[in-house]
Each structure stands twice: as C-alpha cells, then as structure tokens.
mmCIF file of the C-alpha atoms, coordinates in Angstrom:
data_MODEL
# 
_entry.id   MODEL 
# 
loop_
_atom_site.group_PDB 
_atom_site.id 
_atom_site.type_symbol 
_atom_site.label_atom_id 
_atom_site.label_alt_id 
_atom_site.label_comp_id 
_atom_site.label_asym_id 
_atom_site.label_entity_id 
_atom_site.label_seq_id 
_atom_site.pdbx_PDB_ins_code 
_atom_site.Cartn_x 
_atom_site.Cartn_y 
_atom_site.Cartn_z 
_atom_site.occupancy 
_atom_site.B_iso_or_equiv 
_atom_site.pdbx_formal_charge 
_atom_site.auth_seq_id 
_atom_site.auth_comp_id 
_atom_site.auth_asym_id 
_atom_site.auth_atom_id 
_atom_site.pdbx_PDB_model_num 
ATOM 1  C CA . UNK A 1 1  ? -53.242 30.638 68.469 1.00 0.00 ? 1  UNK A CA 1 
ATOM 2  C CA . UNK A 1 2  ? -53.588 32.720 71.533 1.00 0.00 ? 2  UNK A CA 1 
ATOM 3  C CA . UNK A 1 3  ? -56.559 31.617 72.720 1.00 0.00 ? 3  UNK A CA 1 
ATOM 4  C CA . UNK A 1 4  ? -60.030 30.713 71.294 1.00 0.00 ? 4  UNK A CA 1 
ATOM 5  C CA . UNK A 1 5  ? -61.701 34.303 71.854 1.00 0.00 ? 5  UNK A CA 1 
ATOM 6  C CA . UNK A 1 6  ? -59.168 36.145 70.269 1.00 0.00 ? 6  UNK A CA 1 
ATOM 7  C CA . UNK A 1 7  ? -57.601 33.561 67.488 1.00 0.00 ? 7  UNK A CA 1 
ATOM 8  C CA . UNK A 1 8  ? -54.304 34.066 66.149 1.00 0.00 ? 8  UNK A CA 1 
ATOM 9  C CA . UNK A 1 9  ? -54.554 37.752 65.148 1.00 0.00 ? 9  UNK A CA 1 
ATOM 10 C CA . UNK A 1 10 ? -52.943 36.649 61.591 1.00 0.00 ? 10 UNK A CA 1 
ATOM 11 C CA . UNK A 1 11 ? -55.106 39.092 59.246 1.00 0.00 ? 11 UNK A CA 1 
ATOM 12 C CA . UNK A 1 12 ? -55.185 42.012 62.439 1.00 0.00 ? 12 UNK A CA 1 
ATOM 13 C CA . UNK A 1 13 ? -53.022 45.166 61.223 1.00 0.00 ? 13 UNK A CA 1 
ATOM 14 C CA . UNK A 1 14 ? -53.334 48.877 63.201 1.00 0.00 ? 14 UNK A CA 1 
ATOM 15 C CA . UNK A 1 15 ? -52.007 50.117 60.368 1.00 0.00 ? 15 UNK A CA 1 
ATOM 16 C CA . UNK A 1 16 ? -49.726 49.786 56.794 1.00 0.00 ? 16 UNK A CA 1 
ATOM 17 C CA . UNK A 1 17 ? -47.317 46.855 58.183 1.00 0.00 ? 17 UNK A CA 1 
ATOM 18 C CA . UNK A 1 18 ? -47.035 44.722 60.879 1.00 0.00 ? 18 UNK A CA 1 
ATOM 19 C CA . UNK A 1 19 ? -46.895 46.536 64.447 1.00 0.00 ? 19 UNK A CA 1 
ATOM 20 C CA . UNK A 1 20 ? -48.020 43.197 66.660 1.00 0.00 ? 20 UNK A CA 1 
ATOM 21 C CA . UNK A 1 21 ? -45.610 40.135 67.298 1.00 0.00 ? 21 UNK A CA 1 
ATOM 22 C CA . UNK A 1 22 ? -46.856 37.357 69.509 1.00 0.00 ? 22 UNK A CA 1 
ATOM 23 C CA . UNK A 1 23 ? -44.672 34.717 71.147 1.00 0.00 ? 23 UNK A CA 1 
ATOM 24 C CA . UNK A 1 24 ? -45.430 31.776 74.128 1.00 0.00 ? 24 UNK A CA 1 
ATOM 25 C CA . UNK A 1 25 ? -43.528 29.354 75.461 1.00 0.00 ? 25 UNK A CA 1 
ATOM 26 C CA . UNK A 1 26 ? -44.874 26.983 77.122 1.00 0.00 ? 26 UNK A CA 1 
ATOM 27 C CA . UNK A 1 27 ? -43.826 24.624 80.077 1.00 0.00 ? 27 UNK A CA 1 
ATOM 28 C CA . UNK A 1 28 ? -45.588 21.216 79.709 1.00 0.00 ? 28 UNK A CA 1 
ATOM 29 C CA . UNK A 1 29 ? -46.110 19.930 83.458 1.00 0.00 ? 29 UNK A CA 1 
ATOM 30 C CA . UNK A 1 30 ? -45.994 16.186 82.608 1.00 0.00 ? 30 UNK A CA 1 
ATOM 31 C CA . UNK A 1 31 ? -43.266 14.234 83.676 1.00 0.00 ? 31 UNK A CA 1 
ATOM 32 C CA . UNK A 1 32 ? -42.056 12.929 80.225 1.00 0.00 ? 32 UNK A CA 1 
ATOM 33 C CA . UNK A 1 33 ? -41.205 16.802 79.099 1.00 0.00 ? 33 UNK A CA 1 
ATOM 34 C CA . UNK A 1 34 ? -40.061 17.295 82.473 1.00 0.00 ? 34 UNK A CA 1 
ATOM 35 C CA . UNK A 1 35 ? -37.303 14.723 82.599 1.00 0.00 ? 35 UNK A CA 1 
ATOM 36 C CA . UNK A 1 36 ? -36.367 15.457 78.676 1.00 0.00 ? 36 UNK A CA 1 
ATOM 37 C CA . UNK A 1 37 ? -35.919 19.380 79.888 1.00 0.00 ? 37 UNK A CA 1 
ATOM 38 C CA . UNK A 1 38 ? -34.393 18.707 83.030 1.00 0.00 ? 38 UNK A CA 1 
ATOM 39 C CA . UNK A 1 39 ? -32.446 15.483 83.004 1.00 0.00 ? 39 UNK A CA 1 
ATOM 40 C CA . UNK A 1 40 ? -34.001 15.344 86.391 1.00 0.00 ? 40 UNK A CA 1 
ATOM 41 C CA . UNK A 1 41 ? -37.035 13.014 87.197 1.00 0.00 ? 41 UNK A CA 1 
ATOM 42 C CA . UNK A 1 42 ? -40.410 14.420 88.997 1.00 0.00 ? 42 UNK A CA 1 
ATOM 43 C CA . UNK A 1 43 ? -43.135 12.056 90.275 1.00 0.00 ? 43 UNK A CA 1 
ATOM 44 C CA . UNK A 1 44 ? -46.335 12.115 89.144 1.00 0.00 ? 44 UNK A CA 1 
ATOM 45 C CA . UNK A 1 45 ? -47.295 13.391 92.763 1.00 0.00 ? 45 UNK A CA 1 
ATOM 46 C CA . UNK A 1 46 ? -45.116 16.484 91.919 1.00 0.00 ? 46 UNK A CA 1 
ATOM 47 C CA . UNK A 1 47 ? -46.197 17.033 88.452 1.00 0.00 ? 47 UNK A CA 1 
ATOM 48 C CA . UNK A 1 48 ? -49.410 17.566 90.347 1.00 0.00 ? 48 UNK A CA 1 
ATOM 49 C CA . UNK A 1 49 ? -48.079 20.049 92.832 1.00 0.00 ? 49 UNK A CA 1 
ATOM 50 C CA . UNK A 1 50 ? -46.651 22.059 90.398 1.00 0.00 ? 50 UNK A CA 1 
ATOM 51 C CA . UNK A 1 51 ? -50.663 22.465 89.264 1.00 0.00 ? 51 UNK A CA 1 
ATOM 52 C CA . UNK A 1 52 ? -50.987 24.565 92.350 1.00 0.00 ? 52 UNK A CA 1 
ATOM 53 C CA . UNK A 1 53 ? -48.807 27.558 91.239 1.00 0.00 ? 53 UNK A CA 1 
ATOM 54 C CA . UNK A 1 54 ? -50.368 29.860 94.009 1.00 0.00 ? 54 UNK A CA 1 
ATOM 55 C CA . UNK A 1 55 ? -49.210 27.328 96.723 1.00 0.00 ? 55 UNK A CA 1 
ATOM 56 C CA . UNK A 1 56 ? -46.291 29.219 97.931 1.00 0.00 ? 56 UNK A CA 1 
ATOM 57 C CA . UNK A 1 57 ? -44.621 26.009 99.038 1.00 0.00 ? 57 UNK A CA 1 
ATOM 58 C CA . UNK A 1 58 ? -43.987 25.425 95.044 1.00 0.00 ? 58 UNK A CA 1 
ATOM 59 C CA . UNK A 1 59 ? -42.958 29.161 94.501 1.00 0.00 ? 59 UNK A CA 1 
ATOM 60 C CA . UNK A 1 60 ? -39.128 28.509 94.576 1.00 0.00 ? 60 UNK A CA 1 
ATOM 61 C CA . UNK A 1 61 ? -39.249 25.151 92.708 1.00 0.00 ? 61 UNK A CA 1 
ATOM 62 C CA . UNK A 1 62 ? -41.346 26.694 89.820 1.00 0.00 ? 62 UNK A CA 1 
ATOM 63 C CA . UNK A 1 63 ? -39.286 29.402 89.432 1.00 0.00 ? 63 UNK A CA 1 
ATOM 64 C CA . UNK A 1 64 ? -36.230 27.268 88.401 1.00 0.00 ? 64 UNK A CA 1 
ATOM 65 C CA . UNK A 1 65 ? -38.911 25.192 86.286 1.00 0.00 ? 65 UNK A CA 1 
ATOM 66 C CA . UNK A 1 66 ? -39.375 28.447 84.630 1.00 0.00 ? 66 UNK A CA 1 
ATOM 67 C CA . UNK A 1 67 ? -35.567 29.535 84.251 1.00 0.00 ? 67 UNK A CA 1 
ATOM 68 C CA . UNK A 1 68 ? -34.461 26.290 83.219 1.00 0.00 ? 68 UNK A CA 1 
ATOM 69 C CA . UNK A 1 69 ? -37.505 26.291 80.407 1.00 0.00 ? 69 UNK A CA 1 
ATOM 70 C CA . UNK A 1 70 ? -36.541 29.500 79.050 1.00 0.00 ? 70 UNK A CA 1 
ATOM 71 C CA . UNK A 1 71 ? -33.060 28.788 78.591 1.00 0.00 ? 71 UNK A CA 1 
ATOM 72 C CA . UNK A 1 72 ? -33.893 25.344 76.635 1.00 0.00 ? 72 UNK A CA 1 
ATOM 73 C CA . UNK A 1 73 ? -36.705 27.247 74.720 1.00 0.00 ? 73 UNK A CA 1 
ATOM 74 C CA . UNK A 1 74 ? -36.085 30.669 73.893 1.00 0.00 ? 74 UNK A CA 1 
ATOM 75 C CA . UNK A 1 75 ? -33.961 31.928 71.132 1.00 0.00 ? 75 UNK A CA 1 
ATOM 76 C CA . UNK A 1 76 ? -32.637 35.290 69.907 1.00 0.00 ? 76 UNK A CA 1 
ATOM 77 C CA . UNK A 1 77 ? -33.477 34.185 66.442 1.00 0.00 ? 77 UNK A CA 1 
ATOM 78 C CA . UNK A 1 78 ? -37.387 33.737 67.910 1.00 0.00 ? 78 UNK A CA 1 
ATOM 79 C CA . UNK A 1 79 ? -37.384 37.566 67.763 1.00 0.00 ? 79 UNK A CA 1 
ATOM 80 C CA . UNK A 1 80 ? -37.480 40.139 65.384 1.00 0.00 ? 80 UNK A CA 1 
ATOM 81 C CA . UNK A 1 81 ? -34.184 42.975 64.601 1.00 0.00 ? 81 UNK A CA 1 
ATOM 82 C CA . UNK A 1 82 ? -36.873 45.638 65.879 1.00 0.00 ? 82 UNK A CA 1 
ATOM 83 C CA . UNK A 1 83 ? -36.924 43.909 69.620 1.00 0.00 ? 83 UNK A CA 1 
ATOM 84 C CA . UNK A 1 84 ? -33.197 44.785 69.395 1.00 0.00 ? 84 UNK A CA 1 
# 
C-alpha cells in the first residue's frame, strides 16, 4: 500500500508487462523497534525528538537512524535482476 489515494498500484500496467516496482522501508520511531535495531536504548523523550525531523539539532542523529535501518532492512534479494 502506498498510501490511501493512490492504493497499491497492483492491477496498474503502462503497458504489456510490468514497468513499475515499489519498495519502502520503514523506520518505526518507538523505542521497542529502536532498541531491537540498535542494541542501543532511546528514551521516550527522544523517540519524541526524533518526530521533529526538520529540527536540525536531530539532523546528525537521524541520519545514522537511517543508515543503521537500511543496513538491517534492505536486501539485494528485495530487488529485481533489472535494478542490476
């Protein structure tokens, strides 16, 4: 599902096969995820902080947030031989 306007695009084609692919990842700002990604414990005071991703004050902290969530979510096998 991306998102309740559009749907999930299942039955969409432009054309005789498949020409769309659509992947998220998603980083769950709670603090049970958090410490089972991290191994590292947040507070619930900066779970909340981390709601305020145009604070620069949280810039640098949610960028290794996001680093360390793509390397214990994404996968090569998540994508198809034509991304190659």
């Amino acid at each position: 599902m991306i998102d309740s306007e559009i749907g999930n695009l299942r039955s969409d084609q432009l054309g005789r096969e498949e020409l769309i692919t659509y992947l998220r990842y998603n980083v769950k700002f709670d603090e049970h995820w958090l410490q089972q990604n991290f191994k590292k414990g947040f507070n619930k005071a900066k779970v909340k902080e981390f709601e305020e991703m145009d604070k620069f004050a949280n810039i640098a902290e949610l960028s290794v947030v996001g680093r360390r969530s793509a390397q214990v979510q994404v996968r090569e096998s998540h994508f198809p031989s034509s991304f190659d």
